[in-house]
MOPAC internal coordinates of N, CA, C and O (Angstrom, degrees):
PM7 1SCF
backbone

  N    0.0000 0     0.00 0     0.00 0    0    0    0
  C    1.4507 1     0.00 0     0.00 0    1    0    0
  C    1.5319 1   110.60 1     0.00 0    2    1    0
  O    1.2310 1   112.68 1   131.99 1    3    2    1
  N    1.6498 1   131.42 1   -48.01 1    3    2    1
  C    0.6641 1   163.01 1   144.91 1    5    3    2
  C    1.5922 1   107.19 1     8.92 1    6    5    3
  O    1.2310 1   125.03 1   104.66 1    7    6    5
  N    1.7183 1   107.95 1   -75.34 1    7    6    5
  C    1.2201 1   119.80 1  -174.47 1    9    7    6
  C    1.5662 1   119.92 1  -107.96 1   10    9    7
  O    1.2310 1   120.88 1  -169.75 1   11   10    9
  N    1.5061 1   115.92 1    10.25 1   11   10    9
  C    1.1044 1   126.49 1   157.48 1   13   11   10
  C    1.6184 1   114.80 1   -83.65 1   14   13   11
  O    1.2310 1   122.87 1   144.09 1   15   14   13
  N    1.2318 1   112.10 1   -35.91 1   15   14   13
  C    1.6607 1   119.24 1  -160.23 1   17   15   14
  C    1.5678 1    87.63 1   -91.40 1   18   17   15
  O    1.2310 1   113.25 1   139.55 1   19   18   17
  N    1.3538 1   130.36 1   -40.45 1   19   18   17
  C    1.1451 1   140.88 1  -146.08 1   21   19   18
  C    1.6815 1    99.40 1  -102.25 1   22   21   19
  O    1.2310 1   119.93 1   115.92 1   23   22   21
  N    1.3422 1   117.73 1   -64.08 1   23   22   21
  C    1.4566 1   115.39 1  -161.36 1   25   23   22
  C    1.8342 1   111.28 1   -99.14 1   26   25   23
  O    1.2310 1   135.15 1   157.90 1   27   26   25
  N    1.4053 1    88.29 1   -22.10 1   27   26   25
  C    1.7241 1   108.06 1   160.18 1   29   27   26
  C    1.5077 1   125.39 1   -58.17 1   30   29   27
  O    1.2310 1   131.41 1   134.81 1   31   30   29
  N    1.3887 1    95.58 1   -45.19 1   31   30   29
  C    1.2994 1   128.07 1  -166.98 1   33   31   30
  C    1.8820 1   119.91 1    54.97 1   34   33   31
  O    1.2310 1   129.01 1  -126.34 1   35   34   33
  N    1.3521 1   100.24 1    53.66 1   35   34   33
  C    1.2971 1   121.51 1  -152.19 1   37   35   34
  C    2.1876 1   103.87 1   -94.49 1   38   37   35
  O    1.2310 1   127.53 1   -85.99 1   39   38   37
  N    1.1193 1   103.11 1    94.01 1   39   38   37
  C    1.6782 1   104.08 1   167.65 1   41   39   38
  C    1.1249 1   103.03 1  -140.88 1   42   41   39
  O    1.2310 1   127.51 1   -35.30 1   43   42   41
  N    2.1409 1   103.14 1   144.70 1   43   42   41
  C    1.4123 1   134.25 1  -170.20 1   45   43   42
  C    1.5916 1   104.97 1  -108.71 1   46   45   43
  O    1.2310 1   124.58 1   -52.56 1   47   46   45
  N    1.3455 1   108.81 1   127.44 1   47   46   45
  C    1.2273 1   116.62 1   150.02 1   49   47   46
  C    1.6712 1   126.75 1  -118.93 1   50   49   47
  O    1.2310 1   120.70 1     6.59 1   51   50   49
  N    0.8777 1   116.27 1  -173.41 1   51   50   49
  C    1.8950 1   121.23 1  -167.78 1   53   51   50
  C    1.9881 1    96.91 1   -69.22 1   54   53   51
  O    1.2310 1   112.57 1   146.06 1   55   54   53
  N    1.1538 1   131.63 1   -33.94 1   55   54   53
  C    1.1837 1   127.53 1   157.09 1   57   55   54
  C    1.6639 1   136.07 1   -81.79 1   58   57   55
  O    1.2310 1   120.21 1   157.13 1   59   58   57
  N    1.2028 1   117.20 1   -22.87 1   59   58   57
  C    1.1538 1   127.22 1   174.55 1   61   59   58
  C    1.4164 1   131.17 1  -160.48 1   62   61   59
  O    1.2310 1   117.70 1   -12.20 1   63   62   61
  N    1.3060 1   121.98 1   167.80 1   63   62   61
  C    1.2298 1   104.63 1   159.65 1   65   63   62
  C    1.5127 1   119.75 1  -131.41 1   66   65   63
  O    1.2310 1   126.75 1   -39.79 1   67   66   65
  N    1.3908 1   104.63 1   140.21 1   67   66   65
  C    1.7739 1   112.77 1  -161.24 1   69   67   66
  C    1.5763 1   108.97 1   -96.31 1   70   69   67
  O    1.2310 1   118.20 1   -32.33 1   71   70   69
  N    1.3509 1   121.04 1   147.67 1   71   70   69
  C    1.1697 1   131.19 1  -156.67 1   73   71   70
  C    1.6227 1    90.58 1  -152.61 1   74   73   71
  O    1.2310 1   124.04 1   -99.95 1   75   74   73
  N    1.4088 1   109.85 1    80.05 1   75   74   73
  C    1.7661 1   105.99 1   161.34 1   77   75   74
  C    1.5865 1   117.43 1  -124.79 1   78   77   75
  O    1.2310 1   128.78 1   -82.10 1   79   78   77
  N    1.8436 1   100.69 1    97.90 1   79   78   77
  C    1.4879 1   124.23 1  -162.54 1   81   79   78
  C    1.4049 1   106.11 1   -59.25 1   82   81   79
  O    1.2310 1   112.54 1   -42.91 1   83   82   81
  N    1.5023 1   131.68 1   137.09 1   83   82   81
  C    0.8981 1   142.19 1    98.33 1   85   83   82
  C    1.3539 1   152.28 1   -74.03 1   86   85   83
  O    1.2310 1   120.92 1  -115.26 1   87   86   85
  N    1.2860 1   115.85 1    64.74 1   87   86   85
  C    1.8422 1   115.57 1  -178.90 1   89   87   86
  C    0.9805 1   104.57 1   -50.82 1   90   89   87
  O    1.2310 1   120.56 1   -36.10 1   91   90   89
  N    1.6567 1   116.53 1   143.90 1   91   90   89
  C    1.0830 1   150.48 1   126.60 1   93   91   90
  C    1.2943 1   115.14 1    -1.70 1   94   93   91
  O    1.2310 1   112.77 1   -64.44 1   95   94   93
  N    1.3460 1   131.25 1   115.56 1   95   94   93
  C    1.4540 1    91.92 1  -174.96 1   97   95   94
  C    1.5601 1   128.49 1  -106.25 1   98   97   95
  O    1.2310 1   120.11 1  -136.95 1   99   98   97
  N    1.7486 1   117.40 1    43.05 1   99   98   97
  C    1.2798 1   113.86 1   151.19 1  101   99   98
  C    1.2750 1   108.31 1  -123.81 1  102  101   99
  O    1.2310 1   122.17 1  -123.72 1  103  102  101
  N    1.6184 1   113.45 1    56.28 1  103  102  101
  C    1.6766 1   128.68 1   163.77 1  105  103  102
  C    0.8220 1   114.70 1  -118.10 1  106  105  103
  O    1.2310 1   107.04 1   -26.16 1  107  106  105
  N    1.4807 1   141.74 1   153.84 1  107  106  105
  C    1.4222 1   141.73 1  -151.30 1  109  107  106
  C    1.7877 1    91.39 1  -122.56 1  110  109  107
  O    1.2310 1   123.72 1   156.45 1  111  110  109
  N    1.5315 1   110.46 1   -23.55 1  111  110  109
  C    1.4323 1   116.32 1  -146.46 1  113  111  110
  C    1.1961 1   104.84 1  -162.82 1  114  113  111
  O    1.2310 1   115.90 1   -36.47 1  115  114  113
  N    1.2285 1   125.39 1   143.53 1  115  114  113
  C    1.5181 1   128.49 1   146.18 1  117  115  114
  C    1.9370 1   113.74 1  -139.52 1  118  117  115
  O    1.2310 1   123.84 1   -54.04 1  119  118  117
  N    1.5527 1   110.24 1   125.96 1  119  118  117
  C    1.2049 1   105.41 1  -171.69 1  121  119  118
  C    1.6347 1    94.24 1  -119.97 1  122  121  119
  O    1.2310 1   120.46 1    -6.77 1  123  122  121
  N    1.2975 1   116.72 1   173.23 1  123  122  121
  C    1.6206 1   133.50 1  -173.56 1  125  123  122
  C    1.1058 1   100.34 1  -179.10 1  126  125  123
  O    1.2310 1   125.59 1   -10.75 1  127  126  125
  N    1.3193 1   106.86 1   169.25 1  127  126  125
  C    1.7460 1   136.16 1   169.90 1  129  127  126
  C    1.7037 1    93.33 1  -110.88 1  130  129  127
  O    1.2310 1   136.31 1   -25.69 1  131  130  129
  N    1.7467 1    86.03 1   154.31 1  131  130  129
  C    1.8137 1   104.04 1  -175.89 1  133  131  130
  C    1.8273 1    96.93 1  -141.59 1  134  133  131
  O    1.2310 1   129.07 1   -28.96 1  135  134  133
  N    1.3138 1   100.12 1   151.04 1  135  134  133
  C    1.5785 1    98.96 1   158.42 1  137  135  134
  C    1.0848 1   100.05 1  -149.88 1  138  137  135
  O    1.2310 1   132.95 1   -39.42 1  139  138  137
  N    1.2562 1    92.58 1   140.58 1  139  138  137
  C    1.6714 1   113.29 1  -175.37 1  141  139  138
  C    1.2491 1   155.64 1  -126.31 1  142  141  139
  O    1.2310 1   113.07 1  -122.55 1  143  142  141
  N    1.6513 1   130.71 1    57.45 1  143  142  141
  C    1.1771 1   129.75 1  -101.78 1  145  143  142
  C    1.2872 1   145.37 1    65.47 1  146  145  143
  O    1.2310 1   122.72 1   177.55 1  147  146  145
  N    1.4965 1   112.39 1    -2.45 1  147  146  145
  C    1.1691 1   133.70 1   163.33 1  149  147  146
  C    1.6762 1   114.43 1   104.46 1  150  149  147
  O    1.2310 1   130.13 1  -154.17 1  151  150  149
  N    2.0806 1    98.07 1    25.83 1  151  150  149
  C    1.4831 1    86.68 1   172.17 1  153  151  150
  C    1.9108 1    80.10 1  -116.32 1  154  153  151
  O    1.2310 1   130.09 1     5.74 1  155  154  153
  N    1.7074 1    98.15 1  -174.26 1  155  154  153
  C    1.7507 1    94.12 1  -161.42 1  157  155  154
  C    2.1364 1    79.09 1  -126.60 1  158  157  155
  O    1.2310 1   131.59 1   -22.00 1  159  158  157
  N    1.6353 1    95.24 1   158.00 1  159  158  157
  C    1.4062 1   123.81 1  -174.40 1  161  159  158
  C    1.1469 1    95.35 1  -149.60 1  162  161  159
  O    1.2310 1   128.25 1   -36.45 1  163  162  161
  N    1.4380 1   101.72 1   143.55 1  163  162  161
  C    1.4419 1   130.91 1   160.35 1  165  163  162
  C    2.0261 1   105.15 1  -120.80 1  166  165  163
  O    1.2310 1   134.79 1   -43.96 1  167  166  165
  N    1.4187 1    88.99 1   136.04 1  167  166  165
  C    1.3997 1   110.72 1  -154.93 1  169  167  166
  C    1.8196 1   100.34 1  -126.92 1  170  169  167
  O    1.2310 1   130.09 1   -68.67 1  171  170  169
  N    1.4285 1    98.15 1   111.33 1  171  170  169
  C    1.8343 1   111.77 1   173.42 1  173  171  170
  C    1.0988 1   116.72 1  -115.75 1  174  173  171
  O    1.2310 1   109.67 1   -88.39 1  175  174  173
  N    1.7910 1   136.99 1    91.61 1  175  174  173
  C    1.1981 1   137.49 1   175.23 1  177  175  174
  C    1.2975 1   121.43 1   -89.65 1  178  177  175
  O    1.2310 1   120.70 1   -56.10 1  179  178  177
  N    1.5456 1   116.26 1   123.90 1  179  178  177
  C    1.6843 1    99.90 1   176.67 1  181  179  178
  C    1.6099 1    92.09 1  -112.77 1  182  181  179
  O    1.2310 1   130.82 1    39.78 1  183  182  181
  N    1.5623 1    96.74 1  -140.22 1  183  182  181
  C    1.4411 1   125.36 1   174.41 1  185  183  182
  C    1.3182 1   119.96 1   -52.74 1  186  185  183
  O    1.2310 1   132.23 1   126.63 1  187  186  185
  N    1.3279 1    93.98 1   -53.37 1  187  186  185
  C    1.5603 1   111.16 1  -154.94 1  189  187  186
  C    1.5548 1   104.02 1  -106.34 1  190  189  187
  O    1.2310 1   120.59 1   138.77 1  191  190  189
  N    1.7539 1   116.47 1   -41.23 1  191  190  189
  C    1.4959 1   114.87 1  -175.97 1  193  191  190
  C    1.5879 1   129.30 1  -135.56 1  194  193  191
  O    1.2310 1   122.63 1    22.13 1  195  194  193
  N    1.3224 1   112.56 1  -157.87 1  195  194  193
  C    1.8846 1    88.74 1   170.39 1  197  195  194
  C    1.7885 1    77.93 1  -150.45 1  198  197  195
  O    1.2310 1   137.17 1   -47.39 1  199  198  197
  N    1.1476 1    84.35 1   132.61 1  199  198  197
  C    1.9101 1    95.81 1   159.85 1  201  199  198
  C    1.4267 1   111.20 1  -109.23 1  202  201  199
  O    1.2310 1   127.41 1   -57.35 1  203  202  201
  N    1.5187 1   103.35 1   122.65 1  203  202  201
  C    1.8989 1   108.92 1   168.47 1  205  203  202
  C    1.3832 1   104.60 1   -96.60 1  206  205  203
  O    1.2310 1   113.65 1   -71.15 1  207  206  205
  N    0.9865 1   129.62 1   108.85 1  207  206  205
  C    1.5914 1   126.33 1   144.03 1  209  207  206
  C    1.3589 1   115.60 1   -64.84 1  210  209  207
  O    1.2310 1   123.32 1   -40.14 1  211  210  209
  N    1.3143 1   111.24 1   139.86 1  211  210  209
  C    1.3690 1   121.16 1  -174.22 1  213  211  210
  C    1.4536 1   116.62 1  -120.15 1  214  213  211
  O    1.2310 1   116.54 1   -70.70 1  215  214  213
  N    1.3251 1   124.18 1   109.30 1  215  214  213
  C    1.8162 1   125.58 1  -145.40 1  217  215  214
  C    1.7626 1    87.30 1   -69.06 1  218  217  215
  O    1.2310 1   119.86 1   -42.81 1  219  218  217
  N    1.1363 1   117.87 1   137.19 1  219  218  217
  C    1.5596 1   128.36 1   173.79 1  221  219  218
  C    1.6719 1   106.22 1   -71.33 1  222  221  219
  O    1.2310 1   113.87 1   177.98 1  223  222  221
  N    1.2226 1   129.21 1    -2.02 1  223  222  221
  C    1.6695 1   119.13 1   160.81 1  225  223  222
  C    1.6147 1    99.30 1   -72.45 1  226  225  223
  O    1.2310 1   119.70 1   156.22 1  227  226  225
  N    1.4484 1   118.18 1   -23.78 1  227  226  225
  C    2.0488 1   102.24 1  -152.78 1  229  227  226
  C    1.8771 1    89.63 1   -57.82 1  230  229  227
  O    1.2310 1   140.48 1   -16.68 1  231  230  229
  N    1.2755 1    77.87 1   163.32 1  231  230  229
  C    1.7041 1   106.72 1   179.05 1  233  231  230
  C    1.6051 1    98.55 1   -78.31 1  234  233  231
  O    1.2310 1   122.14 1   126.56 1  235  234  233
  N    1.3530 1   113.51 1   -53.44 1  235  234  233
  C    1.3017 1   116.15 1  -155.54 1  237  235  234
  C    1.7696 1   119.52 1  -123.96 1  238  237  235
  O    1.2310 1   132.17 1     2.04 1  239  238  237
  N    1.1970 1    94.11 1  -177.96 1  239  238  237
  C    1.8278 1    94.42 1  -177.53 1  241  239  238
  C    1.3825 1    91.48 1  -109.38 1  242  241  239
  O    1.2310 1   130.07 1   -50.39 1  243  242  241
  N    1.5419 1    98.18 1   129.61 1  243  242  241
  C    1.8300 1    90.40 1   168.82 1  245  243  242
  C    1.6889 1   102.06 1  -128.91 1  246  245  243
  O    1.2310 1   134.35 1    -1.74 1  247  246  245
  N    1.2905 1    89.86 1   178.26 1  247  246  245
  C    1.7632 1    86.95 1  -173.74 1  249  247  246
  C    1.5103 1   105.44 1  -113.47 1  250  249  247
  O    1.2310 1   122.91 1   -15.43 1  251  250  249
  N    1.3672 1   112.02 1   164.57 1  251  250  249
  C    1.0623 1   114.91 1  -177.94 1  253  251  250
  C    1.6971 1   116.02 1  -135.41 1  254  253  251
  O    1.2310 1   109.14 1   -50.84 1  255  254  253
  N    1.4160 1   137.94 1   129.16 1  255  254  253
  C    1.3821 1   139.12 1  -174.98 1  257  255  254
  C    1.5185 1    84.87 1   -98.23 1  258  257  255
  O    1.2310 1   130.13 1   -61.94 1  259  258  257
  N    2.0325 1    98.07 1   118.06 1  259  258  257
  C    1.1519 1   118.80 1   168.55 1  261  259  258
  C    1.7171 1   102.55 1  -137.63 1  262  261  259
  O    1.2310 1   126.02 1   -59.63 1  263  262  261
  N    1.4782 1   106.03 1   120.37 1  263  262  261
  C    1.1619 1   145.01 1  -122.60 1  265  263  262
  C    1.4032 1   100.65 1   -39.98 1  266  265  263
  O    1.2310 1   131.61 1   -84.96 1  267  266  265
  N    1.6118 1    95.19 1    95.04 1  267  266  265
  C    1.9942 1   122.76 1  -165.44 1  269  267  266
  C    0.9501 1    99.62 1    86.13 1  270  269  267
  O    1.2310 1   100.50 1   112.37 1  271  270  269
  N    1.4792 1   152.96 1   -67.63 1  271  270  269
  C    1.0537 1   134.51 1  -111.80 1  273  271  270
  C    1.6197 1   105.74 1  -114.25 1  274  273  271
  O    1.2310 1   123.43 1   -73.49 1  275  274  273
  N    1.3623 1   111.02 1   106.51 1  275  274  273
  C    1.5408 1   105.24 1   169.29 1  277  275  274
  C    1.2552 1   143.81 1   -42.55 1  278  277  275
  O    1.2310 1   119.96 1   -56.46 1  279  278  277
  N    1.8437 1   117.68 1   123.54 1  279  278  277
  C    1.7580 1    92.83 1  -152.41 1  281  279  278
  C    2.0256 1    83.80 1  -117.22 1  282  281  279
  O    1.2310 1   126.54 1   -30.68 1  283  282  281
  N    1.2009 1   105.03 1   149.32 1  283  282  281
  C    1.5658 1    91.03 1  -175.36 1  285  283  282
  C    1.9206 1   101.60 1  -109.57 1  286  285  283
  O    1.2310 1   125.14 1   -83.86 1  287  286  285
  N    1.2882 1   107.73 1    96.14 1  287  286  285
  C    1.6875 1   112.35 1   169.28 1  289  287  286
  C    1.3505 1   134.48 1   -60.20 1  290  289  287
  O    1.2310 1   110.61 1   -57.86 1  291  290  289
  N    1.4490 1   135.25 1   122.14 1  291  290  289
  C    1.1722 1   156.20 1  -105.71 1  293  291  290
  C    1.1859 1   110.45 1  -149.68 1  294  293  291
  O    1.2310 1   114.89 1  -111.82 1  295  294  293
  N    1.6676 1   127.29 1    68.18 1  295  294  293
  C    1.3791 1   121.20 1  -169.59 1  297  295  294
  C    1.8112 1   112.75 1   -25.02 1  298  297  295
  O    1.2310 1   128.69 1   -62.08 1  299  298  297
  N    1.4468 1   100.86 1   117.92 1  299  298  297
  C    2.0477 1    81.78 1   166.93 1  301  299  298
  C    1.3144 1    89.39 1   116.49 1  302  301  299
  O    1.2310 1   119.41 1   131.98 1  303  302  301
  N    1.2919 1   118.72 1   -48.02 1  303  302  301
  C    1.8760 1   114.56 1  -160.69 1  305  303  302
  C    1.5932 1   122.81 1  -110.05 1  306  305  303
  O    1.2310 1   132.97 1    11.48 1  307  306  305
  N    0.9623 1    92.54 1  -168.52 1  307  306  305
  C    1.8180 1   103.62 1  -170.07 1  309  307  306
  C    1.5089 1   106.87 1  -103.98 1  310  309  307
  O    1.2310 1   115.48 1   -45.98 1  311  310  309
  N    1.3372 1   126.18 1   134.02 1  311  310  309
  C    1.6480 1   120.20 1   166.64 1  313  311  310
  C    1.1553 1   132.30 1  -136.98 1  314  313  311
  O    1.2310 1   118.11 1   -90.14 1  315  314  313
  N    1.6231 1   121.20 1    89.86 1  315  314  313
  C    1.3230 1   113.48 1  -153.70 1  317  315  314
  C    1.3676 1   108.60 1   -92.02 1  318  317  315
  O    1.2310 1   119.84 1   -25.16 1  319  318  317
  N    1.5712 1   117.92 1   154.84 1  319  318  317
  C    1.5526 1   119.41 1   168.67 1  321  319  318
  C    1.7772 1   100.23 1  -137.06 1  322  321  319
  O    1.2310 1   139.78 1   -33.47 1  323  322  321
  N    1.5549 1    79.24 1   146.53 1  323  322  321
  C    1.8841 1    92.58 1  -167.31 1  325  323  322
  C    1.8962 1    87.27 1   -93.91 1  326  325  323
  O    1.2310 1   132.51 1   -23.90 1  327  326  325
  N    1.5204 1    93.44 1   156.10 1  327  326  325
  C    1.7293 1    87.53 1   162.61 1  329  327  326
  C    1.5089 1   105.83 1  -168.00 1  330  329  327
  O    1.2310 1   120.10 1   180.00 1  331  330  329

C-alpha cells in the first residue's frame, strides 16, 4: 500500500482515479493490480510512463488522471500516458 499510494501516487475518487508517480529513485518500475468500482487494472509505472491494462471482463471505460493528463480506459486494451 505503502508504495503504491505513496510512490505510485495512486488516489480514487467517484470520477476517476489519479496516478501522479513518484518513483523511488533506485526503481526502474513499479507494477500492481487495482480495482475500481469493481472493474480490475493492471498498472506499469516507469520513468518515463504508466501503462493501464484494462482486464477485458470490465463492463465499462473508465478514465484515469495520469499526472494531468486524461487517459480514457478501454475494457480489453492497453493505455499509455507519457509524463
Amino acid at each position: 500500500m505503502t508504495a503504491v499510494l505513496g510512490f505510485g501516487g495512486v488516489k480514487a475518487n467517484a470520477q476517476h482515479v489519479v496516478i501522479d508517480p513518484k518513483l523511488y529513485k533506485k526503481w526502474n518500475a513499479l507494477e500492481f493490480n487495482l480495482v475500481y468500482q469493481g472493474d480490475r487494472f493492471s498498472i506499469k509505472i516507469t520513468r518515463t510512463d504508466v501503462t493501464i491494462h484494462s482486464n477485458a471482463s470490465n463492463k465499462n471505460h473508465r478514465a484515469f488522471m495520469v499526472a494531468g493528463q486524461l487517459v480514457d480506459c478501454v475494457p480489453g486494451k492497453f493505455a499509455v500516458a507519457k509524463y
